[in-house]
PDB file of N, CA, C, O and CB in Angstrom:
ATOM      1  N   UNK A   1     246.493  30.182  41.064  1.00  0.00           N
ATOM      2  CA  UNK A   1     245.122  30.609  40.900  1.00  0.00           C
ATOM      3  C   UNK A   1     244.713  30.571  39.431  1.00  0.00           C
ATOM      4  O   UNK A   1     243.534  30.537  39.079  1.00  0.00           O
ATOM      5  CB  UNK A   1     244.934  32.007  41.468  1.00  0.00           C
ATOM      6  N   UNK A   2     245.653  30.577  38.672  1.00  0.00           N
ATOM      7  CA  UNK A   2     245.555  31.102  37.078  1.00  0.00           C
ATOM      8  C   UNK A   2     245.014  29.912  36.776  1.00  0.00           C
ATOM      9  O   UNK A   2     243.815  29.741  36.560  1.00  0.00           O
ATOM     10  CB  UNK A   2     246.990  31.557  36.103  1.00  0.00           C
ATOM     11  N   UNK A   3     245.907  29.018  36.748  1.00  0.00           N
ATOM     12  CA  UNK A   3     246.073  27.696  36.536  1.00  0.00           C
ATOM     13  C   UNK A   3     244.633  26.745  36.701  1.00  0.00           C
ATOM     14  O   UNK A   3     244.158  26.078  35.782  1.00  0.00           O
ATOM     15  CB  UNK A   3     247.189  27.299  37.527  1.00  0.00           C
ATOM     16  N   UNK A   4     244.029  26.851  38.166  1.00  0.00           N
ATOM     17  CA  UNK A   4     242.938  26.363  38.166  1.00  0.00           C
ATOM     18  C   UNK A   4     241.836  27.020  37.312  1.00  0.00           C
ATOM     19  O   UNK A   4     241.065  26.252  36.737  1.00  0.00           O
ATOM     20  CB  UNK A   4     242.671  26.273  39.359  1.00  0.00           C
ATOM     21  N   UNK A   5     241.720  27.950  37.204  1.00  0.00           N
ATOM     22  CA  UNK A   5     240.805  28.919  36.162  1.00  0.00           C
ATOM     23  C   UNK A   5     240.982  28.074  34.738  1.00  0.00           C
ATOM     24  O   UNK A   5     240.032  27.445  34.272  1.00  0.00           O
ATOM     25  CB  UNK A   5     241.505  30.792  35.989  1.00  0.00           C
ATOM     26  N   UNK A   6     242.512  28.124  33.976  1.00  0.00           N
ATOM     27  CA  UNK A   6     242.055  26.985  33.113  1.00  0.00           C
ATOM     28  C   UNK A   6     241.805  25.746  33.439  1.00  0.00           C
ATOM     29  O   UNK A   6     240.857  25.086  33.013  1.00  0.00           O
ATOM     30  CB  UNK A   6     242.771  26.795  32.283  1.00  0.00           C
ATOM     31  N   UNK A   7     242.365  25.503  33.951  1.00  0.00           N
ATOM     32  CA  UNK A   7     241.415  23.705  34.446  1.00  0.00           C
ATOM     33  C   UNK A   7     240.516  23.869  34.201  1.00  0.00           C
ATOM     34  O   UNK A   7     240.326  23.719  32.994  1.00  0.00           O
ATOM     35  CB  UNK A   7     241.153  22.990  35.892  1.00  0.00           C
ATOM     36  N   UNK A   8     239.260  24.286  35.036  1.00  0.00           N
ATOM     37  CA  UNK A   8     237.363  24.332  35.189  1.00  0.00           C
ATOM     38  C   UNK A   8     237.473  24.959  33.531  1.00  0.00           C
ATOM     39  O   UNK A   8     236.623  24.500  32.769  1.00  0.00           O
ATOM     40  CB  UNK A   8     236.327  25.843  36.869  1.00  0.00           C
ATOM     41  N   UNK A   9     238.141  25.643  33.129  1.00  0.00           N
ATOM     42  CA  UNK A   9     237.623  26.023  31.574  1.00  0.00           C
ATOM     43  C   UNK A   9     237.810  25.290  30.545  1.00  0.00           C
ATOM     44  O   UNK A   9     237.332  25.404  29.417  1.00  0.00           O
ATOM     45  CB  UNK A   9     238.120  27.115  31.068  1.00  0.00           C
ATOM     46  N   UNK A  10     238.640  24.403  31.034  1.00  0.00           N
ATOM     47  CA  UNK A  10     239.027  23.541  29.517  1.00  0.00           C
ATOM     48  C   UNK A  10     238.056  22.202  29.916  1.00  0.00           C
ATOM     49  O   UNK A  10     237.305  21.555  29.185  1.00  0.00           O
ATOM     50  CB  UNK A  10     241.155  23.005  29.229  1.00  0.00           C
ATOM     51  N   UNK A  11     238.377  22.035  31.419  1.00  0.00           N
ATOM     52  CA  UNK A  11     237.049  20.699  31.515  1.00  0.00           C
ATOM     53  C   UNK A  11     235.657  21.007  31.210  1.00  0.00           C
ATOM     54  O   UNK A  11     234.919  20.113  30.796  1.00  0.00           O
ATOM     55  CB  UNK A  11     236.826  20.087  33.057  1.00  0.00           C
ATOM     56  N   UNK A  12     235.131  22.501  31.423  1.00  0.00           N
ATOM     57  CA  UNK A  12     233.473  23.058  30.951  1.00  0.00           C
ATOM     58  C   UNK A  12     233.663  22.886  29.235  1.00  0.00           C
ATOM     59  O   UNK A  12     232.677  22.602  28.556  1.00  0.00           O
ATOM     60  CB  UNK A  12     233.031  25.178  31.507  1.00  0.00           C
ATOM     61  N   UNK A  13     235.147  23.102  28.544  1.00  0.00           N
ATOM     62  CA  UNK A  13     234.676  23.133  27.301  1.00  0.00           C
ATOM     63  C   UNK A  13     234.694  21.813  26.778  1.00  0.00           C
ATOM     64  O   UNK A  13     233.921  21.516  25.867  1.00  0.00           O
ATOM     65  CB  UNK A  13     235.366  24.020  26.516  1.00  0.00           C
ATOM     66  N   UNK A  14     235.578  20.898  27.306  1.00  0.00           N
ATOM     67  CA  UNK A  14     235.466  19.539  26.948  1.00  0.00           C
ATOM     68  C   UNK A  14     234.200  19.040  26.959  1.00  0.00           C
ATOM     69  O   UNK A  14     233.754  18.679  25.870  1.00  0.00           O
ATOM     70  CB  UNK A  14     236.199  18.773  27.709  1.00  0.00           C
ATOM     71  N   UNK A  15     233.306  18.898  28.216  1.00  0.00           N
ATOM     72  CA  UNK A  15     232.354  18.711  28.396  1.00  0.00           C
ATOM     73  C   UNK A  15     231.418  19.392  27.300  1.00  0.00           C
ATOM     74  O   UNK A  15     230.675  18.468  26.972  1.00  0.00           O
ATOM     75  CB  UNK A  15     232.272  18.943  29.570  1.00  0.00           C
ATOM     76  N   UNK A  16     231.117  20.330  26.681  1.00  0.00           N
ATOM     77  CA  UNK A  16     230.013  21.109  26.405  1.00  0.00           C
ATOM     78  C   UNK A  16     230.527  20.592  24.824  1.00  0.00           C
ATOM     79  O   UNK A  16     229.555  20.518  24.072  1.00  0.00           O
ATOM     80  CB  UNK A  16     229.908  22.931  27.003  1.00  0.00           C
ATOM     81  N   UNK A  17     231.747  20.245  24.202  1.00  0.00           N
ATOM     82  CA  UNK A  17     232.431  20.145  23.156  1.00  0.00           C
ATOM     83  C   UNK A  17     231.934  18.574  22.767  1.00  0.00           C
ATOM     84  O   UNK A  17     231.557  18.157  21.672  1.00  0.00           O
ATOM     85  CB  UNK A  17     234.023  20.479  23.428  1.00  0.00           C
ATOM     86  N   UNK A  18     232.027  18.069  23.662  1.00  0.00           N
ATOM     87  CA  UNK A  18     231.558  16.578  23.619  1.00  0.00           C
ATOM     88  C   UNK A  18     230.263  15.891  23.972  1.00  0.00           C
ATOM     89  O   UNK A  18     229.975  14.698  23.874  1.00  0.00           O
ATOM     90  CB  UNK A  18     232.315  15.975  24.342  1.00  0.00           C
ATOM     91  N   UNK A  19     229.466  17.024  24.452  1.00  0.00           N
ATOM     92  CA  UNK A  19     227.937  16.618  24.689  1.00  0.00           C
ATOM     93  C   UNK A  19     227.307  16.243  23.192  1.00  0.00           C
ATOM     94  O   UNK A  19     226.915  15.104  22.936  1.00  0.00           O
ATOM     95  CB  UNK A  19     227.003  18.011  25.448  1.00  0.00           C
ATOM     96  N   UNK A  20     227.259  17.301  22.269  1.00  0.00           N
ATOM     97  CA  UNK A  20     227.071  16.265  21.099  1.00  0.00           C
ATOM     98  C   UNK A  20     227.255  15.410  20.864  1.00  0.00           C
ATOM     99  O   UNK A  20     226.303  14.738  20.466  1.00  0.00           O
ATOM    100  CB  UNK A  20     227.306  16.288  20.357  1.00  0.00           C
ATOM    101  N   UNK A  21     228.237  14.955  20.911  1.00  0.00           N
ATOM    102  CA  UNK A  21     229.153  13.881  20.135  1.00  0.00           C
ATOM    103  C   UNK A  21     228.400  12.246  20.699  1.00  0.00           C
ATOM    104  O   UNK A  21     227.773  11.364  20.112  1.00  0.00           O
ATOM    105  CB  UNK A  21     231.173  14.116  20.734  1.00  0.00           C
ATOM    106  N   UNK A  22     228.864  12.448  22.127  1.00  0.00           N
ATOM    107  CA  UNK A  22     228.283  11.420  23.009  1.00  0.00           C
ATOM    108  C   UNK A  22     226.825  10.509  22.962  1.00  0.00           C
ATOM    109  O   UNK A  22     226.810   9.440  23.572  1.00  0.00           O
ATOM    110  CB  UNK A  22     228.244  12.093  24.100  1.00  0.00           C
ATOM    111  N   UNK A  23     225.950  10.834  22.431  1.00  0.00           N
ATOM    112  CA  UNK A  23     224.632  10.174  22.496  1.00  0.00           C
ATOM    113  C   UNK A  23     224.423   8.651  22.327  1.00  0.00           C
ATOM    114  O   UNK A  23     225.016   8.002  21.466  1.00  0.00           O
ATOM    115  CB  UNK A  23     223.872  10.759  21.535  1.00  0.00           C
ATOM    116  N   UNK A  24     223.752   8.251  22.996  1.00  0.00           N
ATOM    117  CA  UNK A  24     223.721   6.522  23.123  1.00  0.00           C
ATOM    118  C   UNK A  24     223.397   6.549  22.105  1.00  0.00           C
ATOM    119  O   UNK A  24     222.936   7.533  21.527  1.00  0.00           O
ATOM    120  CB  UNK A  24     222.856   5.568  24.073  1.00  0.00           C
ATOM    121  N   UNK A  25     223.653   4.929  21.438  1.00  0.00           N
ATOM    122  CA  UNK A  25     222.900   4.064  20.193  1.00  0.00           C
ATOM    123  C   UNK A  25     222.077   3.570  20.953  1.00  0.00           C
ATOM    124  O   UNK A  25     222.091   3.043  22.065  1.00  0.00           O
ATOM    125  CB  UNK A  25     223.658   2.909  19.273  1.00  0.00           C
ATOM    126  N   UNK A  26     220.875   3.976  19.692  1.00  0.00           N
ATOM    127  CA  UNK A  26     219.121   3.410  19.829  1.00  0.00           C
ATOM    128  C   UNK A  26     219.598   2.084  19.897  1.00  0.00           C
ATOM    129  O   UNK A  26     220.582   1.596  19.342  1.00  0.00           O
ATOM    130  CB  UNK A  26     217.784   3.697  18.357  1.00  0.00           C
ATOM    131  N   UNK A  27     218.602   1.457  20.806  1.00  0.00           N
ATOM    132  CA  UNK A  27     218.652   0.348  20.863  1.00  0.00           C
ATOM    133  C   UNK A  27     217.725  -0.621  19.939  1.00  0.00           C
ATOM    134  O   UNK A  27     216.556  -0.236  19.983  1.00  0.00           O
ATOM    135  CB  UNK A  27     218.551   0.245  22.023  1.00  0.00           C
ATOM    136  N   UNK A  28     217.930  -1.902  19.017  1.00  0.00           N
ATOM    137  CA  UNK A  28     217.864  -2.224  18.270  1.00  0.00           C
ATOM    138  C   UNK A  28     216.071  -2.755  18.609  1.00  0.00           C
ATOM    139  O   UNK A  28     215.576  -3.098  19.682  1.00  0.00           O
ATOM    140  CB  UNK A  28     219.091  -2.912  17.980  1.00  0.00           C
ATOM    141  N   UNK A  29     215.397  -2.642  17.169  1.00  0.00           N
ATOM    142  CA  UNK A  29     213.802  -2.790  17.525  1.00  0.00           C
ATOM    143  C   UNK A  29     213.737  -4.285  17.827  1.00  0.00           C
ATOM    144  O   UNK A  29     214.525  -5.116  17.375  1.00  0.00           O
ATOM    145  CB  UNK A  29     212.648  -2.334  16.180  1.00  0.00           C
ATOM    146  N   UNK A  30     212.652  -4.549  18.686  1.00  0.00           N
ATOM    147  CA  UNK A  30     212.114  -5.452  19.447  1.00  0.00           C
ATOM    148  C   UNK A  30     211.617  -6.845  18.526  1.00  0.00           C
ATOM    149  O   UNK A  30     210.691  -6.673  17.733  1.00  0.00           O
ATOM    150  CB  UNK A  30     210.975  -4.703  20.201  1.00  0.00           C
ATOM    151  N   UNK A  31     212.110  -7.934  18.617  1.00  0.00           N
ATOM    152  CA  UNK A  31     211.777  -9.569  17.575  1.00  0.00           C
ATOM    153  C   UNK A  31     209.984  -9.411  17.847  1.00  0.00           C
ATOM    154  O   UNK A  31     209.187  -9.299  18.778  1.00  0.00           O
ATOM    155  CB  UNK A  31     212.721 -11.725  18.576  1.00  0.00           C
ATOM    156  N   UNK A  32     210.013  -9.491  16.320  1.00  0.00           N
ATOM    157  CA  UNK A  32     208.781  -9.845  16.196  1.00  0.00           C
ATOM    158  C   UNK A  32     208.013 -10.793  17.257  1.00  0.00           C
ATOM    159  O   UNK A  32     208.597 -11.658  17.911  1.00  0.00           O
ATOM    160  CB  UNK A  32     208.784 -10.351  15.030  1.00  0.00           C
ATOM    161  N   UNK A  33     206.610 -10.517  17.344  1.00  0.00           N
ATOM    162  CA  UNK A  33     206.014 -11.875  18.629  1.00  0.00           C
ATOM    163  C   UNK A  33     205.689 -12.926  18.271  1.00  0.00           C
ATOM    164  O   UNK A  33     204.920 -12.946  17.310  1.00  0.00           O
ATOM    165  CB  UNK A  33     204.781 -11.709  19.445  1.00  0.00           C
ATOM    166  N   UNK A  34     206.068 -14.082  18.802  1.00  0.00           N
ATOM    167  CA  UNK A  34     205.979 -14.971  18.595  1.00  0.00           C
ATOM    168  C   UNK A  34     207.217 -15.811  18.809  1.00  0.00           C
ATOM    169  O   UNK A  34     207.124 -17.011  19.065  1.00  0.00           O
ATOM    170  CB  UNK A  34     205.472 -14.884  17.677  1.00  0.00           C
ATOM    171  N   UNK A  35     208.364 -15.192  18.706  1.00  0.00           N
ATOM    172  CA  UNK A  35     209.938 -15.876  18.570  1.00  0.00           C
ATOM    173  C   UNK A  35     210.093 -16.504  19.449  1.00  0.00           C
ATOM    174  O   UNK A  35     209.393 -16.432  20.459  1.00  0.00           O
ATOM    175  CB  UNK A  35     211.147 -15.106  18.533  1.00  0.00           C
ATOM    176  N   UNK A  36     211.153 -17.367  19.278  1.00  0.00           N
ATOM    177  CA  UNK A  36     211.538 -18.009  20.796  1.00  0.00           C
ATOM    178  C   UNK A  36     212.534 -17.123  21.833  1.00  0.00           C
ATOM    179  O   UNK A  36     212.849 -17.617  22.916  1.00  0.00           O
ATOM    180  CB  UNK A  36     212.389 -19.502  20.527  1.00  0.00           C
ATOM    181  N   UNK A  37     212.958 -15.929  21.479  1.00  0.00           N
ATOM    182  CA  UNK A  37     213.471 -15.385  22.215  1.00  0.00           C
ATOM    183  C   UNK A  37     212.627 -13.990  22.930  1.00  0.00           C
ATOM    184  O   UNK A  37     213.170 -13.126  23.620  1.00  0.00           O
ATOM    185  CB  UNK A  37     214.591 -15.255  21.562  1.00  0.00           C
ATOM    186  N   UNK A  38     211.058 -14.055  22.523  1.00  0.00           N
ATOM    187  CA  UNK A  38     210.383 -13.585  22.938  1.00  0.00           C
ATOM    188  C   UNK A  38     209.629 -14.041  24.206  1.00  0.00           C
ATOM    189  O   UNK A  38     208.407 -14.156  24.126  1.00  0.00           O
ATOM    190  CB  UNK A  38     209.948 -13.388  22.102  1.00  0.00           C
ATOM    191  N   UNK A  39     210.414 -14.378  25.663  1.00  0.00           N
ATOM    192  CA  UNK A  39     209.886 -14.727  26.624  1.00  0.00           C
ATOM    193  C   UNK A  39     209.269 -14.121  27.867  1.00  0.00           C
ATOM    194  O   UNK A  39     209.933 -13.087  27.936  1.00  0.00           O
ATOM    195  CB  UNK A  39     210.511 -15.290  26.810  1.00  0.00           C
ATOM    196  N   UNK A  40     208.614 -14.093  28.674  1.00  0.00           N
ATOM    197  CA  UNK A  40     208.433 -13.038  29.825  1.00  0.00           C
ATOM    198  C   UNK A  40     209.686 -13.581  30.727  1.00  0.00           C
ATOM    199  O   UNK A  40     210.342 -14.623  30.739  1.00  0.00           O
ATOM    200  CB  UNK A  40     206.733 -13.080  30.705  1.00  0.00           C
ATOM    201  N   UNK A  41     209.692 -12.794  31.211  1.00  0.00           N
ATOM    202  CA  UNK A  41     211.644 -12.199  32.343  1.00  0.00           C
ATOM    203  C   UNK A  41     210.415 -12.207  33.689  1.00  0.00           C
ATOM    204  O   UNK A  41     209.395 -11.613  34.039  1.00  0.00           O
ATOM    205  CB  UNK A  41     212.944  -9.514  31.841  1.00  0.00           C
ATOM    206  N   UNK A  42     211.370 -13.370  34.141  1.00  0.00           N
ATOM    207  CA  UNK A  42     211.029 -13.581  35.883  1.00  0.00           C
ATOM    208  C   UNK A  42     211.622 -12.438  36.979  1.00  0.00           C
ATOM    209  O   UNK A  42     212.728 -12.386  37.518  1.00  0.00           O
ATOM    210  CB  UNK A  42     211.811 -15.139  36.435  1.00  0.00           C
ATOM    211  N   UNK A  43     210.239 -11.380  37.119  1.00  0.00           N
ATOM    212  CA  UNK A  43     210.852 -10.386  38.359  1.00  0.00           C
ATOM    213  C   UNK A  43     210.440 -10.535  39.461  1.00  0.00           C
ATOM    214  O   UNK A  43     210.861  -9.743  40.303  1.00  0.00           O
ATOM    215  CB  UNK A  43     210.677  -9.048  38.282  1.00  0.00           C
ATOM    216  N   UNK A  44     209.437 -11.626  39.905  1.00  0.00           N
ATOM    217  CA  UNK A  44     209.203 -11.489  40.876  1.00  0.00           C
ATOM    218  C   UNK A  44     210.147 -12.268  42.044  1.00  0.00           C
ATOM    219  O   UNK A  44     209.680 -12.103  43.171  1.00  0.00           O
ATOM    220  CB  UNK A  44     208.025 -11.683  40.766  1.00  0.00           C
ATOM    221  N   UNK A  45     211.426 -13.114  42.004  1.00  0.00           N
ATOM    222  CA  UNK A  45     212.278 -13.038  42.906  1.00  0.00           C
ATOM    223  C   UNK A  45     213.509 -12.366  42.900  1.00  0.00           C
ATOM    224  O   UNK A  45     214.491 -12.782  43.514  1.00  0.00           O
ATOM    225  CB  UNK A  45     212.451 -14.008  43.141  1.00  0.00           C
ATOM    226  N   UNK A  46     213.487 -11.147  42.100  1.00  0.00           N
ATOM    227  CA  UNK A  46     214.696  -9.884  42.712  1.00  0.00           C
ATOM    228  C   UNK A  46     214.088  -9.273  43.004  1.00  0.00           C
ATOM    229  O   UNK A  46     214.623  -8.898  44.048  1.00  0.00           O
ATOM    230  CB  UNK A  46     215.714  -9.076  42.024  1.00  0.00           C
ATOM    231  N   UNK A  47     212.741  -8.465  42.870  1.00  0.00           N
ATOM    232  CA  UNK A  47     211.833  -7.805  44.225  1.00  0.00           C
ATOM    233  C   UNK A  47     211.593  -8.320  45.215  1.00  0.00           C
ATOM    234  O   UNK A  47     211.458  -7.699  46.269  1.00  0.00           O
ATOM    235  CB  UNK A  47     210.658  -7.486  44.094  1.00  0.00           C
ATOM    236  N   UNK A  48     211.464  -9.824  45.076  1.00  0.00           N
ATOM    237  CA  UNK A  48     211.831 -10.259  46.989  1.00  0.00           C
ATOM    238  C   UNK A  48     212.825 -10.071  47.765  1.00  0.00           C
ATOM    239  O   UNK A  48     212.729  -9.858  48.974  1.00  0.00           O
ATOM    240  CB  UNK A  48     211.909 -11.549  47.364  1.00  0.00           C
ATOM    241  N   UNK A  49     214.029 -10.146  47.018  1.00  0.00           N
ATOM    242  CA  UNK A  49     215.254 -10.415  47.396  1.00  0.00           C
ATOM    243  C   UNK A  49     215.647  -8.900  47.574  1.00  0.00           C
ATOM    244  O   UNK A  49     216.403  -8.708  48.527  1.00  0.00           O
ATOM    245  CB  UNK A  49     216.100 -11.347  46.372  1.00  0.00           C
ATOM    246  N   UNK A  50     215.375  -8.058  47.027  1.00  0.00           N
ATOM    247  CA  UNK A  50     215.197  -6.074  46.766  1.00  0.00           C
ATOM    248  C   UNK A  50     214.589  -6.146  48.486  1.00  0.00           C
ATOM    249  O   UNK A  50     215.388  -5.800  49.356  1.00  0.00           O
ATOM    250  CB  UNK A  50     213.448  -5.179  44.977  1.00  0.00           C
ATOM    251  N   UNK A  51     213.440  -6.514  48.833  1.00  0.00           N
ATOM    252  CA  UNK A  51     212.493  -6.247  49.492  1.00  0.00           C
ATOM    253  C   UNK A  51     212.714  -6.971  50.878  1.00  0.00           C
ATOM    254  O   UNK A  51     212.361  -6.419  51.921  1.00  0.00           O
ATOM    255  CB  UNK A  51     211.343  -6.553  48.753  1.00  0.00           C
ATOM    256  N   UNK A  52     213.185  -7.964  50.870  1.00  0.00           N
ATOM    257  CA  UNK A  52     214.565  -8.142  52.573  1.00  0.00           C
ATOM    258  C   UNK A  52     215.572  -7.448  52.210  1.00  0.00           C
ATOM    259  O   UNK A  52     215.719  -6.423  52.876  1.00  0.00           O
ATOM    260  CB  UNK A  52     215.456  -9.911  53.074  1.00  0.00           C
ATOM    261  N   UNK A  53     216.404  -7.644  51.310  1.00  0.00           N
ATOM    262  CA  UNK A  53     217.264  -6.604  52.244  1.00  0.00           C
ATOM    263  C   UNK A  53     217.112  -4.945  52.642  1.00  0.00           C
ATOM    264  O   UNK A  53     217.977  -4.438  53.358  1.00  0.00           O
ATOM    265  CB  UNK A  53     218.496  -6.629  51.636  1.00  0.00           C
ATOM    266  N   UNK A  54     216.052  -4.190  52.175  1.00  0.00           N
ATOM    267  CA  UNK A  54     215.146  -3.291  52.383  1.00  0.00           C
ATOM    268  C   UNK A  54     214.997  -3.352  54.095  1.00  0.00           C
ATOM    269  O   UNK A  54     215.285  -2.527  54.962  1.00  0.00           O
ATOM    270  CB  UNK A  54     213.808  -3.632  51.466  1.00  0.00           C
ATOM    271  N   UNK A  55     214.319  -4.937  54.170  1.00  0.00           N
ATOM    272  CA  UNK A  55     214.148  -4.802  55.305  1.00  0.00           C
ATOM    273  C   UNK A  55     215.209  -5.022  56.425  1.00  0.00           C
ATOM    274  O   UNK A  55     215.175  -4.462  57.521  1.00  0.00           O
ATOM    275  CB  UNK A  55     213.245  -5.420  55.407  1.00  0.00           C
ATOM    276  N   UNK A  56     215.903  -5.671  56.121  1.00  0.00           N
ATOM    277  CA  UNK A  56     217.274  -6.116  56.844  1.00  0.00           C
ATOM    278  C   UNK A  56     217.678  -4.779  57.069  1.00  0.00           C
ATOM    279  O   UNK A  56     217.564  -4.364  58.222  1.00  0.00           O
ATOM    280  CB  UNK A  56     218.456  -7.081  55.959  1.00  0.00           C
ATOM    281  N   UNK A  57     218.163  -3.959  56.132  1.00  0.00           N
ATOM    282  CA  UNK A  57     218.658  -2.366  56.357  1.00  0.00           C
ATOM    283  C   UNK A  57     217.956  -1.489  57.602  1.00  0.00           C
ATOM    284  O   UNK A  57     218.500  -0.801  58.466  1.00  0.00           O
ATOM    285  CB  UNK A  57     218.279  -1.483  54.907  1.00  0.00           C
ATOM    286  N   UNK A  58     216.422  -1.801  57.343  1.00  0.00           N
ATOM    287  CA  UNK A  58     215.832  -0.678  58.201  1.00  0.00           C
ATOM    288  C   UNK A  58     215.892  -1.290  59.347  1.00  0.00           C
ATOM    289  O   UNK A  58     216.283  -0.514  60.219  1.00  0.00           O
ATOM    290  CB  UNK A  58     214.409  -0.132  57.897  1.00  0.00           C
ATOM    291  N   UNK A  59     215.612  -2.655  59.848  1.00  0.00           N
ATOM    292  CA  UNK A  59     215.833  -3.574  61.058  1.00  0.00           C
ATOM    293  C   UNK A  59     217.121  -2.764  61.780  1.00  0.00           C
ATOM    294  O   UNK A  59     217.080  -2.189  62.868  1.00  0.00           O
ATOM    295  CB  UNK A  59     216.221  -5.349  60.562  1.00  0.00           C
ATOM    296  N   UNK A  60     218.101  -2.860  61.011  1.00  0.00           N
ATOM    297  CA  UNK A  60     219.568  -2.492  61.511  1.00  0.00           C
ATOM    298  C   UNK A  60     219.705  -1.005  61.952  1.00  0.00           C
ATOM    299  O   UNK A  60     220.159  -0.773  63.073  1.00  0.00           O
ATOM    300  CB  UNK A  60     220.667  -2.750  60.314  1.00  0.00           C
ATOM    301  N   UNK A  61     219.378  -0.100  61.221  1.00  0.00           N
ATOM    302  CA  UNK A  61     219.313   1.044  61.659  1.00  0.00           C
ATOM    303  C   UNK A  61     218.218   1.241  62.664  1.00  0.00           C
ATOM    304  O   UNK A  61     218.371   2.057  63.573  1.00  0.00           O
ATOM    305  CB  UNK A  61     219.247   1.828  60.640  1.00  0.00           C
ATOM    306  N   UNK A  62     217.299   0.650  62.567  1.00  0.00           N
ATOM    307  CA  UNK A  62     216.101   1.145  63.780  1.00  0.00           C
ATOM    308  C   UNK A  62     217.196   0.694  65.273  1.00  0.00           C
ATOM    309  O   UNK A  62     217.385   1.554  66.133  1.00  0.00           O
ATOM    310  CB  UNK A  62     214.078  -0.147  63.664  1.00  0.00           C
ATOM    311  N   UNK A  63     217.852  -0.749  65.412  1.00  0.00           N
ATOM    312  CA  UNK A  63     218.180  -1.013  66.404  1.00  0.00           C
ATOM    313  C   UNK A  63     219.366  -0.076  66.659  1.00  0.00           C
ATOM    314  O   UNK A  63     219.629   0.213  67.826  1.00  0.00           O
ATOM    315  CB  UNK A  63     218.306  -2.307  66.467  1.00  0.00           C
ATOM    316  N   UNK A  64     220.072   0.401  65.696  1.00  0.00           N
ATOM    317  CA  UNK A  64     221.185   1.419  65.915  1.00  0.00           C
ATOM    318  C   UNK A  64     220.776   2.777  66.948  1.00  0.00           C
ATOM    319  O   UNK A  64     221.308   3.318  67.918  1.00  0.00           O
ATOM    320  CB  UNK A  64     221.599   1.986  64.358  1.00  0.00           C
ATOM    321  N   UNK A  65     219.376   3.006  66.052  1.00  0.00           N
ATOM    322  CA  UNK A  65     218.966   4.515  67.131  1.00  0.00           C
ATOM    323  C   UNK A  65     218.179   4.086  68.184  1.00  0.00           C
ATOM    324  O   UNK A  65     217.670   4.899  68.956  1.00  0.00           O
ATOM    325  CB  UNK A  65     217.963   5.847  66.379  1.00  0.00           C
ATOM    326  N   UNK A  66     217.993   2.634  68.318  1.00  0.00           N
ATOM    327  CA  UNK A  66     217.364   2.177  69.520  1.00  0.00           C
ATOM    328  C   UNK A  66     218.464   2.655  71.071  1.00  0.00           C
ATOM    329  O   UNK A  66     218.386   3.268  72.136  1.00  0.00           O
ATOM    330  CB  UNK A  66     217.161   0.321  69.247  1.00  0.00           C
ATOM    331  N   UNK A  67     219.339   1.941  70.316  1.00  0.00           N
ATOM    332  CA  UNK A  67     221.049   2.143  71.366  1.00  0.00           C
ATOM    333  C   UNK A  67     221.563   3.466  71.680  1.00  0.00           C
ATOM    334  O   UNK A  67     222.440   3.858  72.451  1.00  0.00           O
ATOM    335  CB  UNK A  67     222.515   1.541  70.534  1.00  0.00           C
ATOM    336  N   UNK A  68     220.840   3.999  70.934  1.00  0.00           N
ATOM    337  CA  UNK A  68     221.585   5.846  70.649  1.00  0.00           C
ATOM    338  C   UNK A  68     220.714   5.974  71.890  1.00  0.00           C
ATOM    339  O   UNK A  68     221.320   6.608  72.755  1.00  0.00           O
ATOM    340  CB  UNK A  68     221.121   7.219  68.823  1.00  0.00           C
ATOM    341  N   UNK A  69     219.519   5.596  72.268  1.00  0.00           N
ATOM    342  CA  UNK A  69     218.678   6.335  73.319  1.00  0.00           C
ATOM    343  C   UNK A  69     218.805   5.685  74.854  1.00  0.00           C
ATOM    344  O   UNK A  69     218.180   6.184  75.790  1.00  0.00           O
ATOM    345  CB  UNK A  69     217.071   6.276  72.822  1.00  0.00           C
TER     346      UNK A  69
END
């Protein structure tokens, strides 16, 4: 019983000891406009591809509780 008591106490202090410490690096400011590595990012086919299998999922489960009844 003892034993687990320090466990949860030394992992709460690790944790709380190291929350400072931890903080992401800012991420580096944005290339001026105009660059060539300043391009627009194609999203509109991983929201399609997001958006069947969305539907594929709910297809599958609807027919699951179809069977349940």
């Amino acid at each position: 019983m003892k034993r687990s008591y320090f466990i949860r106490f030394f992992l709460i202090a690790a944790l709380v000891v190291t929350a400072g410490v931890l903080y992401a690096q800012a991420p580096p400011p944005p290339p001026p406009r105009g660059q060539p590595g300043d391009q627009p990012v194609p999203v509109g086919s991983g929201l399609a591809i997001l958006a069947a299998l969305g539907a594929g999922y709910a297809a599958i489960t609807w027919r699951r509780a179809q069977k349940k009844n």
